[in-house]
C-alpha positions, 0 to 999 in steps of 0.5 A, a space after each residue: 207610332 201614331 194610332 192610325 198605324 194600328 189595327 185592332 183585331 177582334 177574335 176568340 180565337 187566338 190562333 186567328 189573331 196570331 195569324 193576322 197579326 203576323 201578317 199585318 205586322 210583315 206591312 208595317 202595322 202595329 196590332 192590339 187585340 181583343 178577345 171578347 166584345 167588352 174588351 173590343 169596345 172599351 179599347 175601341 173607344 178609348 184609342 183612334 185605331 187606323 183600323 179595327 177587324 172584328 169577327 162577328 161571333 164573339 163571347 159576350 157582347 158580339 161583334 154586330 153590337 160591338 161595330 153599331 156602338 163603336 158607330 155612335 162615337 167613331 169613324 174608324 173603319 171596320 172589318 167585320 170576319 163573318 163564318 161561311 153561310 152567315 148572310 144575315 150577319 153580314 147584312 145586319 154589319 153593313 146596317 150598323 156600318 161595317 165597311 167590308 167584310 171577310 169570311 172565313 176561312 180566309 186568305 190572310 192575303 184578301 185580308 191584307 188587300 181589303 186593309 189597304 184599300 179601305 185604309 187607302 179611301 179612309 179620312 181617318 187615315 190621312 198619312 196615306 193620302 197624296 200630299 199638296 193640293 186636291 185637283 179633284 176638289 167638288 164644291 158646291 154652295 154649302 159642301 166642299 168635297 177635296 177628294 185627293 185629301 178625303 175630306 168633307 166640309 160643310 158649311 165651312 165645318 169639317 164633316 167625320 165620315 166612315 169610309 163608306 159613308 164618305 164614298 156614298 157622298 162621293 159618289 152622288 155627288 160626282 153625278 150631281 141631280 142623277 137619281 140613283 137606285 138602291 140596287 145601283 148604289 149598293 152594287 157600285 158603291 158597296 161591290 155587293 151584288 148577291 144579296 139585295 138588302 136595301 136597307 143597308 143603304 138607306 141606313 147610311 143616307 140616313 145616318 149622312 145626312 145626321 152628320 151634315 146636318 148637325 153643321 149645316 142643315 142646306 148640306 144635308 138637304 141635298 141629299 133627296 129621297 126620290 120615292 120609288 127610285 132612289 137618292 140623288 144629290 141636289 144643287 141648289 138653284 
């Protein structure tokens, strides 16, 4: 079965790993677990994973660590269980670029929910994606976006995106040169509304726009800093 069938799950506690796996296995994933941050990364580098799940609190290197390193060298999607209370923990995931999270305790059913819709929006996760042709296919000059497929090229190369980060390009582009304000970003790209850390998005324009322009520094250019308002995407003239 290929890696992107399954889902690593990150905790200390066994009782919560069992309980997950038990769930997710009913859908159809295959689980691998960890229970310390060490064995996290190390399984995480050395596997695609479709998916990881990774509490927050862990022994040794913790789970904010665990999601910024896995950061530098994969796409895949993350999950971060954070405790009841801890906002901080869920800022600083979003920085280091977690996808969602989930507190606890948890219904394993959201847990369920948030799996298959990160998984449905993922590129790193094609075999849920519709087959044939995109319809929905944004092209400007130097960035195709073929949102059916969740794939992004630029420059003729293709671009590996975290969801969110493939989200936040999506949605700028789709209202090409709209400027958008931090708050509108993260609460219709993010859903969140209730804590207002801005810095969670500029720290993933930023880290867009290292991918873009590591293949095509026009690609990345589009993406324009408005001082005092927001971001929009630019086409070139």
């Amino acid at each position: 079965m290929s890696d992107n069938f399954t889902i690593l799950v990150v905790d200390d506690e066994e009782r919560i790993r069992r309980l997950l796996r038990m769930y997710l296995e009913k859908e159809g994933f295959m689980i691998d677990e960890a229970e310390d941050g060490e064995t996290a990364l190390r399984k995480g580098m050395e596997r695609d994973y479709g998916l990881v799940i990774l509490d927050v609190m862990l022994p040794g290197i913790d789970g904010i660590e665990v999601c910024m390193k896995l950061r530098q060298e994969k796409a895949t999607p993350i999950i971060m269980l954070t405790a009841k209370g801890e906002e901080v923990n869920r800022v600083q995931g979003f920085e280091v670029g977690a996808d969602d999270y989930v507190v606890k305790p948890f219904s394993p059913r959201e847990v369920i929910y948030r799996v298959k819709a990160i998984l449905r929006r993922s590129s790193a996760t094609a075999y849920l994606s519709k087959e044939g042709r995109s319809s929905n296919n944004i092209v400007f000059p130097h960035l195709v976006i073929e949102h059916d497929a969740h794939r992004v090229t630029a420059g003729g190369v293709d671009i590996s995106l975290t969801p969110k980060e493939y989200e936040l390009l999506h949605y700028l582009a789709i209202s090409p040169d709209k400027v958008f304000s931090r708050e509108e970003l993260l609460k219709d790209v993010w859903n969140y509304e209730f804590f207002g850390d801005l810095r969670t998005v500029d720290t993933h324009v930023k880290r867009l726009r290292e991918k873009l322009n590591r293949v095509s520094p026009d690609a990345a250019a589009m993406i324009t800093t408005v001082w005092g308002v927001g971001y929009k995407l630019e086409v070139p003239k």
